[in-house]
MARDOPA-322627 format. One line per field, with one value per residue (C-alpha): x negated, y negated, z. Coordinates in Angstrom, 2 decimals, decimal comma. Last residue first. Layout:
px = X/...
py = Y/...
pz = Z/...
This chain:
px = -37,37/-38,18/-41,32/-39,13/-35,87/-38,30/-39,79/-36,51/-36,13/-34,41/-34,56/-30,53/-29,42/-31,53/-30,01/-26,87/-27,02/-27,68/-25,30/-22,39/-21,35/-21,12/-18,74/-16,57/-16,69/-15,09/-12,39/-11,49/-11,88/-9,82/-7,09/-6,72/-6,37/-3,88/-1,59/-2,10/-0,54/1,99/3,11/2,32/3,85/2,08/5,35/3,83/6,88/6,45/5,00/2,48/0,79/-2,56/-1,35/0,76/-1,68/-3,54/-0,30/0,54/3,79/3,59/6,40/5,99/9,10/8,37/10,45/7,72/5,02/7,11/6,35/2,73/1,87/4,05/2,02/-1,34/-0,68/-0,01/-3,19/-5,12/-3,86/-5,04/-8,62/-8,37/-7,30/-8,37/-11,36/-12,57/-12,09/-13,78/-16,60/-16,87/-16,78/-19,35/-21,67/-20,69/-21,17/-24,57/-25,76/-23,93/-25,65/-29,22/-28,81/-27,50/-30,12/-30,80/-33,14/-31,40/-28,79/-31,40/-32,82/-29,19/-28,73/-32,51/-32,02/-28,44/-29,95/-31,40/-27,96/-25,91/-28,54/-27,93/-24,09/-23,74/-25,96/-24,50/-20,75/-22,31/-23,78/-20,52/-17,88/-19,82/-20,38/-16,86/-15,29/-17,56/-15,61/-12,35/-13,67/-15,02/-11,41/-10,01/-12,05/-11,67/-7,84/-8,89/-10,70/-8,15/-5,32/-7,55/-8,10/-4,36/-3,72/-7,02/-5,14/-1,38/-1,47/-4,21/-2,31/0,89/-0,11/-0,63/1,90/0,84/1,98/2,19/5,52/4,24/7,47/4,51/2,30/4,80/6,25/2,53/2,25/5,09/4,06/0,75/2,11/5,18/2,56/0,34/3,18/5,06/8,21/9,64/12,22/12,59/10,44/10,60/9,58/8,39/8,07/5,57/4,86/8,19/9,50/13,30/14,80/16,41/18,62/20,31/23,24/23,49/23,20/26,28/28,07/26,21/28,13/25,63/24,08/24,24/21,69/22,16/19,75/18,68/15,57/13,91/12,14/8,98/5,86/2,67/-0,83/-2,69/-5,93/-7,08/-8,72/-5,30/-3,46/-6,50/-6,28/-2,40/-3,86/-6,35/-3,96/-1,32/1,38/4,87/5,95/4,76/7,10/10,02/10,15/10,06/12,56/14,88/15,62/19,20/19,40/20,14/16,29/15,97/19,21/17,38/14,01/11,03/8,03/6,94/6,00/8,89/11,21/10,58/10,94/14,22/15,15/13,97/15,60/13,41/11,91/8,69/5,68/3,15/5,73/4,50/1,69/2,16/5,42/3,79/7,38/10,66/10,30/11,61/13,69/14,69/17,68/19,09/16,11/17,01/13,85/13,08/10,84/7,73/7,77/4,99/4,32/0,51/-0,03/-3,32/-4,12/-0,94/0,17/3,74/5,33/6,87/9,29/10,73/13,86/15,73/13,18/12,54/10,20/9,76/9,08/11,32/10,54/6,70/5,72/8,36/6,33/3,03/4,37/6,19/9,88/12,54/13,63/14,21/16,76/16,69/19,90/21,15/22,99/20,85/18,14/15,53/11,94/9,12/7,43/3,72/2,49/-0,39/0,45/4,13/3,97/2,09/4,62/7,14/5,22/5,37/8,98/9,68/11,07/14,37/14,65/17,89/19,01/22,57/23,51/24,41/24,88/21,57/21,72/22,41/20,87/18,77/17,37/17,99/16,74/13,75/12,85/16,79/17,83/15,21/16,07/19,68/19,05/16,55/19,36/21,17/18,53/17,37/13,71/10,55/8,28/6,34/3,00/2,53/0,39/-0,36/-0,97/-3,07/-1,52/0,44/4,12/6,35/4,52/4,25/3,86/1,95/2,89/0,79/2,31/4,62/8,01/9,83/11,69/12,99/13,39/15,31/15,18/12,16/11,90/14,67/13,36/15,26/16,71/12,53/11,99/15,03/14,44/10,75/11,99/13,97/11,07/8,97/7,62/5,83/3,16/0,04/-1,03/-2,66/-5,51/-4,65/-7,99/-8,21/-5,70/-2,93/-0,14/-1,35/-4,32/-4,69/-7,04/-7,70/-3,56/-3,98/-2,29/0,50/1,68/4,02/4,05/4,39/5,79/7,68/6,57/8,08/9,85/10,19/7,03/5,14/6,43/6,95/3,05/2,12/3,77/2,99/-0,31/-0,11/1,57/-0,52/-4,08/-2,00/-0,86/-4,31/-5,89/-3,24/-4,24/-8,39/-7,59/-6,05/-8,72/-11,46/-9,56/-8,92/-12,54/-14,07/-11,95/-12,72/-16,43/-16,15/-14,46/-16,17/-19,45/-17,88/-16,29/-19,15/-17,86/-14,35/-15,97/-18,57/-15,96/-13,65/-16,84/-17,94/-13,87/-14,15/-17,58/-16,07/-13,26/-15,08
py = -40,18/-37,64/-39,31/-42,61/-41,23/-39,36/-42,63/-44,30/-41,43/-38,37/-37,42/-37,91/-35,90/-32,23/-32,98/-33,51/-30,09/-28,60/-29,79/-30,07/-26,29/-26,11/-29,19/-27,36/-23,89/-25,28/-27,23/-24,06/-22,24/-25,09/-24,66/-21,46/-21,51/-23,88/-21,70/-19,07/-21,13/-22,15/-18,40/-16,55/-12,71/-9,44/-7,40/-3,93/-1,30/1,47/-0,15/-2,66/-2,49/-1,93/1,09/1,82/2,45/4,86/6,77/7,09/7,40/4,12/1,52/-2,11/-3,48/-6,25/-8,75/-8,41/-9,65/-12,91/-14,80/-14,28/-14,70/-17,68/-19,06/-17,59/-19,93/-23,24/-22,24/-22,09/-25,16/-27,22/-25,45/-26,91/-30,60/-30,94/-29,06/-30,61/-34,27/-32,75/-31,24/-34,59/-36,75/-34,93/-35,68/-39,43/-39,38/-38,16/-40,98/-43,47/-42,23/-42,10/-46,08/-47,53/-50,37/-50,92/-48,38/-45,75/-46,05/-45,88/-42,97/-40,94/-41,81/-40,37/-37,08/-36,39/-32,93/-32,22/-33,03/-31,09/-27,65/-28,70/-28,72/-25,48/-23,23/-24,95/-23,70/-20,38/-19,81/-21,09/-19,54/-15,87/-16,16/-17,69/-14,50/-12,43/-13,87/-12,94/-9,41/-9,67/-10,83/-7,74/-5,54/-6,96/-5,73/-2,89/-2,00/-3,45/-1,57/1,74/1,12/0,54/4,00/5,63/5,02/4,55/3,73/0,54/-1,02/-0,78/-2,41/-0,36/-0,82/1,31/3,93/4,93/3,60/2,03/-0,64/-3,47/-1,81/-1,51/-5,33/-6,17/-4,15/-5,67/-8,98/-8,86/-7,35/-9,84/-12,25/-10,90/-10,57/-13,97/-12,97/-14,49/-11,79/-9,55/-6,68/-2,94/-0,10/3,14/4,95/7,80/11,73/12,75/14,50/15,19/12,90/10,82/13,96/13,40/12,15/15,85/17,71/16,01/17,72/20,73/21,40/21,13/24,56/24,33/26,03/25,70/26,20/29,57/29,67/26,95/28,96/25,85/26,68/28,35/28,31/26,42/27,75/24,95/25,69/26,80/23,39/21,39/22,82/22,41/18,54/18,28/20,08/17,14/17,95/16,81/20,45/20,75/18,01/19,10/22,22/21,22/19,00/21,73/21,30/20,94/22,08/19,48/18,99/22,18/21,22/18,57/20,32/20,58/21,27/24,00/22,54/24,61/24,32/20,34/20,02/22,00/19,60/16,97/17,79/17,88/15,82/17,03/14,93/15,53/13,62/10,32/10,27/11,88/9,82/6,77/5,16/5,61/8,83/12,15/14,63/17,74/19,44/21,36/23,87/26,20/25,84/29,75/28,90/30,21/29,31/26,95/27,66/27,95/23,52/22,73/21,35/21,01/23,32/24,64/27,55/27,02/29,56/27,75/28,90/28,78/30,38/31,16/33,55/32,25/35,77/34,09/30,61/31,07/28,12/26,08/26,87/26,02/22,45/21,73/22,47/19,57/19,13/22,79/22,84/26,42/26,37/25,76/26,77/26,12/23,79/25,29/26,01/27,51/30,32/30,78/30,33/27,90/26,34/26,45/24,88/21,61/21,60/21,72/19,09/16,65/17,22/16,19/18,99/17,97/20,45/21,49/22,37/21,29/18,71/16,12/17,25/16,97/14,96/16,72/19,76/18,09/15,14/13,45/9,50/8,21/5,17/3,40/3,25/3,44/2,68/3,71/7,04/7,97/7,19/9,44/12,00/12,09/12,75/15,64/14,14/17,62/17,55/20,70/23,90/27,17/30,27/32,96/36,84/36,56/38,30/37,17/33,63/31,55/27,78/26,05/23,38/19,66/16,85/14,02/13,39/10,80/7,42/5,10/1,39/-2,20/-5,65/-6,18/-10,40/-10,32/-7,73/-5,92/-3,12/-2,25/-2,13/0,25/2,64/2,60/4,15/6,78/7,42/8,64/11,90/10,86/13,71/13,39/13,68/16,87/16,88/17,07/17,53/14,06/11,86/11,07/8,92/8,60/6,92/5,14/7,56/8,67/9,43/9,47/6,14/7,67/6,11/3,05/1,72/-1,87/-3,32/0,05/3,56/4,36/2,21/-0,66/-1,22/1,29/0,05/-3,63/-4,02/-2,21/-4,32/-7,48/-6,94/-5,56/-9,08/-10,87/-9,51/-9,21/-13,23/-14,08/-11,58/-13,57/-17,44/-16,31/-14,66/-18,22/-20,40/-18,41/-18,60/-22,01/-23,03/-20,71/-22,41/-25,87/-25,16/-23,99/-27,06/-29,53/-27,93/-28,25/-31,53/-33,17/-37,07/-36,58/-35,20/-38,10/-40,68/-38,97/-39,31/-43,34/-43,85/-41,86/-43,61/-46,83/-46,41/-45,31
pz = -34,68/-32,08/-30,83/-30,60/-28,74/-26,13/-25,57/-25,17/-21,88/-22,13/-17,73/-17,65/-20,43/-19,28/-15,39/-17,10/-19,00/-15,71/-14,22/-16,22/-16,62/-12,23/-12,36/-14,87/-13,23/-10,11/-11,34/-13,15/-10,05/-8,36/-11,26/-10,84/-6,77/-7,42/-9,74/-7,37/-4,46/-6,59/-6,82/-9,82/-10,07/-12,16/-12,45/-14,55/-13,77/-11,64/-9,02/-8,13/-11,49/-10,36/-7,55/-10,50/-12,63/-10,40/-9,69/-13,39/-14,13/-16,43/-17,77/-18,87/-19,24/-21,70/-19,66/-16,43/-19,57/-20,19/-16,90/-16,65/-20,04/-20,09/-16,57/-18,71/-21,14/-19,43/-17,50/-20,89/-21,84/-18,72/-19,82/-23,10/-22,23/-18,62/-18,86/-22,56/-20,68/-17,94/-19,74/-21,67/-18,51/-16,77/-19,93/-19,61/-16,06/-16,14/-18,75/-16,42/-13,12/-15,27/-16,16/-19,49/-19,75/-23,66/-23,66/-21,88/-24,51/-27,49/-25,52/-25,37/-29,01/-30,10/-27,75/-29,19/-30,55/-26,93/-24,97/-27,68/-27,08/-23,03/-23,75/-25,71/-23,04/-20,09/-21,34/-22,50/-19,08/-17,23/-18,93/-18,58/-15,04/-14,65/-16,35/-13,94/-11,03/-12,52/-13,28/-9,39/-8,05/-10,32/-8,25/-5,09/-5,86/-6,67/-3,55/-1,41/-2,70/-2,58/1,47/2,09/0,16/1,55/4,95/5,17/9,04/8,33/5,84/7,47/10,36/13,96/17,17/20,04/22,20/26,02/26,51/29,77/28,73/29,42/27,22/24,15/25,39/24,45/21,93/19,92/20,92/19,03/15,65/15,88/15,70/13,53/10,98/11,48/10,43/7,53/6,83/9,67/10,48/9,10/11,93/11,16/14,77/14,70/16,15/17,36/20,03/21,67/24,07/21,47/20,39/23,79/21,81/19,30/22,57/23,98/20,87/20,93/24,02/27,59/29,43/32,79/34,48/38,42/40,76/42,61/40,42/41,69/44,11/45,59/44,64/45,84/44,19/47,08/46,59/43,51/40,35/38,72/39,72/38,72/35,37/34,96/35,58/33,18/30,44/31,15/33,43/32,35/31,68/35,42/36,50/34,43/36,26/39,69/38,97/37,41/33,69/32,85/29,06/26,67/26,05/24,63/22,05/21,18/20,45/22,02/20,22/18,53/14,86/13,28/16,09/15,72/11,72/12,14/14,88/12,41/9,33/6,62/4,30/1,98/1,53/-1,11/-3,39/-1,76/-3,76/-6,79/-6,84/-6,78/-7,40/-7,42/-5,26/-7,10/-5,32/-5,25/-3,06/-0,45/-0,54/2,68/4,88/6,48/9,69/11,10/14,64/16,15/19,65/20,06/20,70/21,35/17,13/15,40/12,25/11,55/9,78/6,65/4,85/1,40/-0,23/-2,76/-5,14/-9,25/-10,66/-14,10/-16,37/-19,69/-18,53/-19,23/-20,99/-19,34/-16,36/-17,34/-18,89/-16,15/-16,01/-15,63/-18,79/-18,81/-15,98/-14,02/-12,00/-8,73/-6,10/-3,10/-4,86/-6,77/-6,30/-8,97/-7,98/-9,40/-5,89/-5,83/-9,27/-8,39/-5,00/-6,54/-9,15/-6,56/-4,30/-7,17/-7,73/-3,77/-2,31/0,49/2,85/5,21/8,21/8,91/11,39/8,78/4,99/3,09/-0,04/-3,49/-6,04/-8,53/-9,27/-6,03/-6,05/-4,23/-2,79/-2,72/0,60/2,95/6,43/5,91/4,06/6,79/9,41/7,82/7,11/10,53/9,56/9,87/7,32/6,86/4,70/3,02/2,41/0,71/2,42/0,99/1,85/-1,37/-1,80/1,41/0,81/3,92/3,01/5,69/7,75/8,14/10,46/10,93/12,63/12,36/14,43/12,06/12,86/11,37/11,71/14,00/14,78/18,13/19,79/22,54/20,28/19,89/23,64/24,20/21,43/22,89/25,87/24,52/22,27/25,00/24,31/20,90/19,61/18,58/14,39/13,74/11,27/7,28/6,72/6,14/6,97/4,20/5,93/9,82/9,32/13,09/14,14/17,65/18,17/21,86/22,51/20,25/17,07/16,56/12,72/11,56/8,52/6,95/6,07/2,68/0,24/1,42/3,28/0,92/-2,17/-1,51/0,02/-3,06/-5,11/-4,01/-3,73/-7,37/-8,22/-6,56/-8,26/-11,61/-11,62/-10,65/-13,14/-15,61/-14,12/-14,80/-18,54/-19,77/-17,69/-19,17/-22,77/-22,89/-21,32/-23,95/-26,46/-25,55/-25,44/-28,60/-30,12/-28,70/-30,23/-33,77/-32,99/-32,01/-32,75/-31,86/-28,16/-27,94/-28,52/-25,58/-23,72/-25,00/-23,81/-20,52/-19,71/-20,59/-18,31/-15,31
């Protein structure tokens, strides 16, 4: 093994031209392979940060009848099922150990009623408890104008993405209660037209869910606009409101409904599904017990306020401890979910945000097929340099075969030099993509671009390098060396002393 290495290292001084593009193409592929490494992790990172942090949480609980488990940006903007049994779940999730922290909300699509315009416009409602929102997500979005909902009042939050979005339908642009026109703030169109801008404090939405003919229209005082840290455009097509408000506007029950005393009777019919009010009609028997006689208390807002539990939602964002096993909390969440008859069940992240999982995944297998296609190239003009240096060393390789050097020696020799060219150039590269890696999150990279910062993670480009990634590197660098030597090998090891002769 020692001779080979020496005769290599030899070989290498000897060809310096040819050693010296091999070793930059090695430098650079290994170089460009540990940064789309460092990207690939870091956007996975990101996104994963973003959305789990930032948005929706580790692990989502929707409805058994929820058919889909997209719950972010489904198409059509189809209803999303209702939640009657949070009160329920509350108890399940306070009883495990691995979930740190939970939200219940409401989800679905309203439409913006225009007093001037027959055509409605619409928007995603994230009906919320904005304290509790504030402590499950503390830092996604900061106010930009107007301030932060007081408890108990009814109020909307208007993401500046959904303003503009509002303005191009509706040529009004939206202000907090109280507040002023800021020019900074204007789009383009708007700004453009400041002297005419028609300016609101209001928004009236009226809700949308498939089998349910109760929705109310409802006025929204504008409490304030906001502007998530990152993929705004995204995110910004949801707007927060209070969730009782969110609940009268979507028709179901509210807290303060669910204060009232029902009667029995009463309760058991609401609890009918449509199957069963069906039966009831279809049958002869079409007499009930007089309820009415019973007593109606109504309860003080205050007790109302604690029974706020009983009320509906449509998901359960839920954020897991650190070092969780994720498929394992996964699997006993639904478990104690099935057990608890909750009717619900525990979905990923990746799986409840939809095209925004889905476009994570595409890039990234992107930017593993750039990588890939780096090796293509490495490879061909690696084989390419070494077979044209096995053919012009023709008359030393038959001189060696000559005086005994058998084919396994010849063949290690040539593996040798790639190695030797691997270790030293291709060792280098790594060493410069780790710096790359490590100095590019001081250059504070900025973009507003949603795409972008799907690839950079967030707002600011962070590719990361774990040791993991460092390995993997090295392995496809490993990987492309061994491929580069064989063929050129084969072409070194069948030059016979003949072939030495007729060339000299």
């Amino acid at each position: 093994m020692k001779l080979i290495l020496t005769i290599a290292w030899r070989n290498i001084l000897r060809h310096k031209g040819k050693s010296l593009v091999i070793g930059v193409i090695l430098f650079t592929g290994a170089f460009l392979m540990t940064v789309g490494n460092g990207v690939i992790s870091g956007m996975a990172a990101g996104i994963e940060k973003n959305i789990i942090n930032g948005f929706m949480g580790d692990i989502v609980l929707i409805s058994d009848a929820q058919k889909s488990d997209n719950i972010l940006l489904n198409m059509m903007g189809s209803s999303i099922e209702p939640i009657t049994t949070y009160k329920k779940i509350k108890e399940i999730l306070d009883a495990q150990p691995y979930v740190r922290r939970f939200l219940p909300v409401g989800k679905n699509l309203a439409m913006l009623l225009d007093e001037n315009s027959a055509t409605p416009g619409y928007a995603y409602l994230l009906g919320v408890d904005f304290e509790q929102y504030r402590k499950m997500f503390p830092d996604n979005f900061k106010v930009i104008e107007g301030g932060y909902p007081a408890p108990g009042r009814r109020a909307l939050l208007v993401p500046t993405f959904a303003r503009d979005e509002f303005y191009n339908f509706y040529n009004i642009w939206f202000l907090p209660e109280g507040g002023t026109v800021i020019k900074a703030n204007l789009k383009k169109e708007a700004l453009a037209d400041i002297k005419s801008l028609v300016v609101s404090t209001s928004v009236i939405m009226m809700g949308m869910t498939s089998g349910i003919n109760t929705s109310t229209d409802i006025r929204f005082p504008v409490r304030g606009i906001i502007k998530y840290g990152a993929l705004n455009q995204i995110f910004g097509h949801f707007c927060l409101v209070d969730i009782e408000s969110y609940r009268e506007c979507l028709g179901y029950f509210t807290a303060a409904d669910m204060a009232a005393q029902v009667p029995k009777e009463e309760k058991k019919l609401l609890e009918l599904d449509g199957s069963s009010l069906d039966a009831m009609f279809g049958g002869t028997d079409m007499m009930v017990s007089d309820s009415s006689k019973a007593p109606r208390t109504i309860r003080t807002d205050k007790t109302a306020a604690k029974t706020a539990e009983d009320g509906v939602y449509n998901a359960v964002f839920i954020k897991l401890n650190y070092g969780v096993a994720y498929k394992d909390a996964l699997a006993r969440l639904n478990r104690a979910l099935s057990d608890g008859k909750t009717k619900t069940r525990a979905v990923p992240w990746n799986k409840a945000s939809g095209p925004m999982g889905g476009m994570a995944l595409i890039i990234k297998s992107a930017l593993f097929l750039f990588v890939m296609l780096l090796f293509c190239v490495a490879v061909i003009i690696i084989v390419n340099t070494l077979t044209m240096s096995a053919l012009e060393r023709a008359s030393e390789l038959g001189m060696m075969r000559a005086i005994g050097a058998h084919k396994t020696f010849i063949a290690g020799m040539f593996l040798g030099e790639t190695a030797i060219l691997s270790a030293v150039f291709g060792g280098g590269g790594i060493i410069a993509g780790i710096a790359a890696v490590r100095f590019i999150p001081l250059l504070r990279i900025t973009t507003a671009n949603d795409m972008l910062q799907l690839l950079y993670g967030g707002s600011f480009f962070n590719p990361l390098l774990s040791l993991s990634d460092i390995g993997l590197t090295a392995l496809q660098l490993a990987v492309v060396t061994i491929i580069a030597a064989l063929y050129p090998m084969r072409v070194a090891v069948q030059i016979t002393p003949l072939d030495a002769i007729s060339r000299d």
